[in-house]
C-alpha positions as CSV (number, residue, x, y, z in Angstrom):
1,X,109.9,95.1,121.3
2,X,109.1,98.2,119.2
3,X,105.5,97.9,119.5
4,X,103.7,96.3,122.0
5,X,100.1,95.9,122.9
6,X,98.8,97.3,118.9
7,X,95.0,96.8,120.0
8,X,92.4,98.0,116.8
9,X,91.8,99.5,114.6
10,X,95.5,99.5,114.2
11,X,97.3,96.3,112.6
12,X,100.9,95.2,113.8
13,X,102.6,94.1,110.3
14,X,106.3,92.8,110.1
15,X,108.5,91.6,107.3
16,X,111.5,89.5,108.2
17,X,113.7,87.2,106.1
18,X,114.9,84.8,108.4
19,X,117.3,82.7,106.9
20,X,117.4,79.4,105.4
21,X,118.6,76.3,106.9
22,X,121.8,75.4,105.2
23,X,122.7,72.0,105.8
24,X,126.7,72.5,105.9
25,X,128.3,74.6,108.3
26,X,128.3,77.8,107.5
27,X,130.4,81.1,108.2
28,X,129.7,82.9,110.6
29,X,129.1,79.9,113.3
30,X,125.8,82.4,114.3
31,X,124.1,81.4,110.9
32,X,123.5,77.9,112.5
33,X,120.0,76.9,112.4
34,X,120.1,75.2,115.8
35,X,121.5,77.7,117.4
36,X,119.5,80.2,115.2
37,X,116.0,78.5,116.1
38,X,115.8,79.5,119.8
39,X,116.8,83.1,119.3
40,X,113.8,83.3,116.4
41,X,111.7,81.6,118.9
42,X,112.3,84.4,121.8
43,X,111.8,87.1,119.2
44,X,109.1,86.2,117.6
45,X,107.1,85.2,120.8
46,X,107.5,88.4,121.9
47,X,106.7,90.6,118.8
48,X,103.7,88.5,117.6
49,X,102.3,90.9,114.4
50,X,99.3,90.6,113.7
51,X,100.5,89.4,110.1
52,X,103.9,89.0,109.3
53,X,105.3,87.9,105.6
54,X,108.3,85.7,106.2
55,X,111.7,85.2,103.3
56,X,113.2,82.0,103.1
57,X,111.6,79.5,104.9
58,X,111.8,76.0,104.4
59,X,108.8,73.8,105.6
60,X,110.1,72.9,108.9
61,X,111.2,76.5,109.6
62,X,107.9,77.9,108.6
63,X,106.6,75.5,111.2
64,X,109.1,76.6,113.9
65,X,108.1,80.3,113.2
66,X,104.3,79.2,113.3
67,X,105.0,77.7,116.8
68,X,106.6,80.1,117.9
69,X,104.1,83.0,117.5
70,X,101.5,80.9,119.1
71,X,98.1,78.4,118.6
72,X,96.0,81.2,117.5
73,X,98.2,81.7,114.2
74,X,97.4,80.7,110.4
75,X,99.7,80.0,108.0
76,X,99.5,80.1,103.8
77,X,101.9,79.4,101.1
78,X,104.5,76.7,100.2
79,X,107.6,76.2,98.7
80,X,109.1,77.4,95.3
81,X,109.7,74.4,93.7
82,X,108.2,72.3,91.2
83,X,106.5,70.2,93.9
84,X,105.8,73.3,95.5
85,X,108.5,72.6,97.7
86,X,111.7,73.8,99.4
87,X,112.0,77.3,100.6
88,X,109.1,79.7,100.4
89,X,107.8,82.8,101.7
90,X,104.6,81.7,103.8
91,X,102.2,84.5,105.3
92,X,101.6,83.9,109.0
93,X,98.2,85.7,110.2
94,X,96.7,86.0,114.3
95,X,92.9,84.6,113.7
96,X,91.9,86.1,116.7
97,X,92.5,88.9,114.9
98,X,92.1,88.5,111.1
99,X,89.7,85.8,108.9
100,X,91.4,84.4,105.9
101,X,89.0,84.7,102.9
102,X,91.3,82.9,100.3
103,X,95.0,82.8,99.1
104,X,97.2,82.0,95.6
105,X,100.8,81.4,94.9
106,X,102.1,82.3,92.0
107,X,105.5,82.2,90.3
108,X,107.5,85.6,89.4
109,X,107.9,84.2,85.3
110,X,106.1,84.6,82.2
111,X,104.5,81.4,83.1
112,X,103.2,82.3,86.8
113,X,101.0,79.4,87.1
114,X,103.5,76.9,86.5
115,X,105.6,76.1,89.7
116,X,108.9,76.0,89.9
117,X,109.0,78.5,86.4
118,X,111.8,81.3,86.2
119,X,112.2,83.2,82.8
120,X,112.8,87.1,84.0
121,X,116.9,86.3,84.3
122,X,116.6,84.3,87.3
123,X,118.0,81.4,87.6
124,X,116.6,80.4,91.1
125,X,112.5,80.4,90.8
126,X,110.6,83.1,92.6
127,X,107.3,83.5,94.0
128,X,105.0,85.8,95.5
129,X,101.9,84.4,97.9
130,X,98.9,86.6,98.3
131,X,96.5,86.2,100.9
132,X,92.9,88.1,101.0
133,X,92.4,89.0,105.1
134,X,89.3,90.8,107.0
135,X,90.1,92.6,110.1
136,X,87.3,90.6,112.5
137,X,87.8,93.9,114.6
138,X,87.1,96.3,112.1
139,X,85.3,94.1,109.5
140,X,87.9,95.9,107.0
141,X,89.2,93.9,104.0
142,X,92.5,93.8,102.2
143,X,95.4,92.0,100.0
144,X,98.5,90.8,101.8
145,X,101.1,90.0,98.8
146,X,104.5,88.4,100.6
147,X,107.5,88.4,98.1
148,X,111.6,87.6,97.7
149,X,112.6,89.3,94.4
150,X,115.5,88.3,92.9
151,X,119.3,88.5,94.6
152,X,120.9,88.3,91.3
153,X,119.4,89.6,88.5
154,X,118.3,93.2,87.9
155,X,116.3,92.6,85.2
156,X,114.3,89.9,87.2
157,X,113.5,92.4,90.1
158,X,113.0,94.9,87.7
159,X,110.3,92.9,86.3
160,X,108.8,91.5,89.6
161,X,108.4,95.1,90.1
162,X,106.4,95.3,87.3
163,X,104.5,92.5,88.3
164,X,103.5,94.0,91.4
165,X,102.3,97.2,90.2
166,X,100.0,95.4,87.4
167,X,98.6,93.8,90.5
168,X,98.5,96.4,92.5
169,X,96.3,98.5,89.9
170,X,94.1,95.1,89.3
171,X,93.2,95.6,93.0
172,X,89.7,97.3,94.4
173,X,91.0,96.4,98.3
174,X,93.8,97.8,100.2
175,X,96.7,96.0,99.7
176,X,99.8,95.8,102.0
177,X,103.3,94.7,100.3
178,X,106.2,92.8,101.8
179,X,109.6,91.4,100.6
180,X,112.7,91.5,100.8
181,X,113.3,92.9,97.1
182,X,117.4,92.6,97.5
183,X,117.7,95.9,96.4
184,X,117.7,99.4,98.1
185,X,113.6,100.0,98.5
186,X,113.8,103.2,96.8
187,X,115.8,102.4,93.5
188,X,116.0,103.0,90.2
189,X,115.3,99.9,89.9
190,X,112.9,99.2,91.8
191,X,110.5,102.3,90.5
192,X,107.9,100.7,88.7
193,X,106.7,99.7,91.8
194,X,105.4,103.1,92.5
195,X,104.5,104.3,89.3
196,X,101.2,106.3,89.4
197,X,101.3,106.0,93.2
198,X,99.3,103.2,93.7
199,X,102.3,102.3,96.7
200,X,103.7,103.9,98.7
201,X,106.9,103.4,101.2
202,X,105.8,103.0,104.5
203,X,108.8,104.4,106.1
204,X,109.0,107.7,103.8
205,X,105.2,108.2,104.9
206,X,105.0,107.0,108.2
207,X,104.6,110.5,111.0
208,X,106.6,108.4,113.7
209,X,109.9,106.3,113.0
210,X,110.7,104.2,116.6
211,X,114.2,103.6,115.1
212,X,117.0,104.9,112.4
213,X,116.8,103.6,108.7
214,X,119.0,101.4,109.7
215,X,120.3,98.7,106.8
216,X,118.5,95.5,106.9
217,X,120.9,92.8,105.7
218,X,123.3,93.4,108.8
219,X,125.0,89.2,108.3
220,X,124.6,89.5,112.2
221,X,126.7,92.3,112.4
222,X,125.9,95.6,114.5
223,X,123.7,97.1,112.3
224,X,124.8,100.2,110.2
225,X,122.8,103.5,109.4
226,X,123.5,104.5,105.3
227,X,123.8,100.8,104.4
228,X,121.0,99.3,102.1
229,X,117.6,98.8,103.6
230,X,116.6,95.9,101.3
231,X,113.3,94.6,103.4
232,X,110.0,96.6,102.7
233,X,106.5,97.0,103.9
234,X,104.5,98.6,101.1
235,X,101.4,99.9,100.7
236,X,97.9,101.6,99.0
237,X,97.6,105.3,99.8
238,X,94.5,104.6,101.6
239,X,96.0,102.1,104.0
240,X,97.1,104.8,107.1
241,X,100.3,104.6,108.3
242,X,101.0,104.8,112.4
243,X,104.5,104.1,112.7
244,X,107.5,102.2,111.7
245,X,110.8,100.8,113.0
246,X,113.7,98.3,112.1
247,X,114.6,96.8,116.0
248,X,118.8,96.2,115.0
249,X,119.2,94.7,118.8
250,X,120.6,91.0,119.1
251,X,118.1,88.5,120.9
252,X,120.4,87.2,123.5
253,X,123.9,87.2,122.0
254,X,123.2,87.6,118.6
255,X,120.6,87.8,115.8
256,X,117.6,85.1,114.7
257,X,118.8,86.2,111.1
258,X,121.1,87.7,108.9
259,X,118.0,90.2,108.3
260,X,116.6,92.5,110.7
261,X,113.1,92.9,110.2
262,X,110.9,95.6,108.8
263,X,107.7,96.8,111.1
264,X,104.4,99.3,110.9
265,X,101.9,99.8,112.5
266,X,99.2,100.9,109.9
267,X,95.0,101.1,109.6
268,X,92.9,99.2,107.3
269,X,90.0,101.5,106.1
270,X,87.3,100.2,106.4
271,X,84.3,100.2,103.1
272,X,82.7,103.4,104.2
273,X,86.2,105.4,104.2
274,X,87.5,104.1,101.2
């Protein structure tokens, strides 16, 4: 593991797409969910962030990923769908470590409260969950916004990149950002969602890197430095930023996912340093 034993005030936060369950068999045999499961299992159960937002995850696999980091976790946010469900990207929270003041899931459209909604260019609904957290450590509050922007429409992450930054500069609390926004981080594209620096990268700004920038969509392939880190932990400039690192090491024989996933270690300020 990159980082064990984060104890306060410093929050362990990971992002990490881990790959729907397809139903037919797919290529390559490792993207098999039952063989898939286990290795997730091992990796998460070892890793355990404090608060980790999760891509792709259909209700039994947010479940399995619940399990596996252990009794003491929390879990918000359902599916995309019109019945709010089929795949999602859940937010999975320790509360030993962190109280869950309220949560919303909305859909990345002109229409956001209406589930299953699409309307930027994409064809496949969207949706972002946000969950409002206090650190029972520090007593520090923040956002935690989970995302999957678009994989084939540029004008639909363009626009979810809007979205975020409205949001963003709606917000009075530190907020931390993750996704997998199926673009390179730092884009064209993808700019709007630093405009004015309200967000920040946390690997540009982080004063210790534990790994390479290595590419995060590696399709359970040895991972490759200069290809496309498409997974990202965002956030406020006030949020403090330890360290970072992208772990591109199979569990076992091979990978939980076709993603490798995104950590920091960062620091919540609390009211009085704000």
């Amino acid at each position: 593991m990159l980082f064990p034993n984060v104890e306060a005030p410093d929050l362990h936060v990971m992002s990490f797409n881990i790959r729907r369950r397809f139903e037919r068999i797919t290529w390559p045999p490792e993207d098999r969910w039952a063989l898939r499961k286990q290795r997730l299992r091992v990796f998460l159960g070892a890793n355990r962030p404090h608060v980790l937002g999760s891509q792709e995850a259909l209700p039994d696999q947010a479940r399995w990923v619940q399990d596996s980091l252990g009794s003491s976790y929390g879990r918000v946010g359902l599916g995309r769908g019109r019945d709010r469900g089929g795949e999602g990207t859940p937010i999975f929270y320790d509360r030993d470590r962190l109280e869950l003041m309220d949560w919303t899931q909305v859909a990345l459209s002109g229409t956001p409260a209406v589930d299953g909604s699409t309307g930027w260019g994409n064809t496949i609904p969207r949706i972002a969950v946000t969950a409002r957290l206090r650190d029972l450590a520090t007593g520090a509050p923040f956002v935690f916004i989970n995302s999957h922007f678009d994989a084939f429409s540029a004008r639909a992450r363009r626009r979810s990149a809007r979205w975020l930054a409205e949001v963003v500069a709606g917000e009075s609390l530190p907020v931390l950002f993750t996704a997998d926004v199926n673009a390179p981080v730092r884009s064209g594209e993808l700019a709007a969602m630093f405009t004015g620096g309200r967000l920040i990268d946390t690997w540009s700004y982080a004063p210790v890197r534990r790994t390479a920038e290595w590419g995060t969509f590696n399709n359970y392939r040895r991972a490759k430095l200069g290809a496309r880190r498409i997974d990202a932990i965002l956030a406020t400039p006030d949020v403090g930023v330890r360290a970072v690192g992208i772990d591109p090491r199979p569990t076992g024989t091979s990978w939980p996912s076709d993603h490798l996933p995104v950590q920091a270690v960062v620091r919540i300020p609390s009211a009085g340093e704000r």
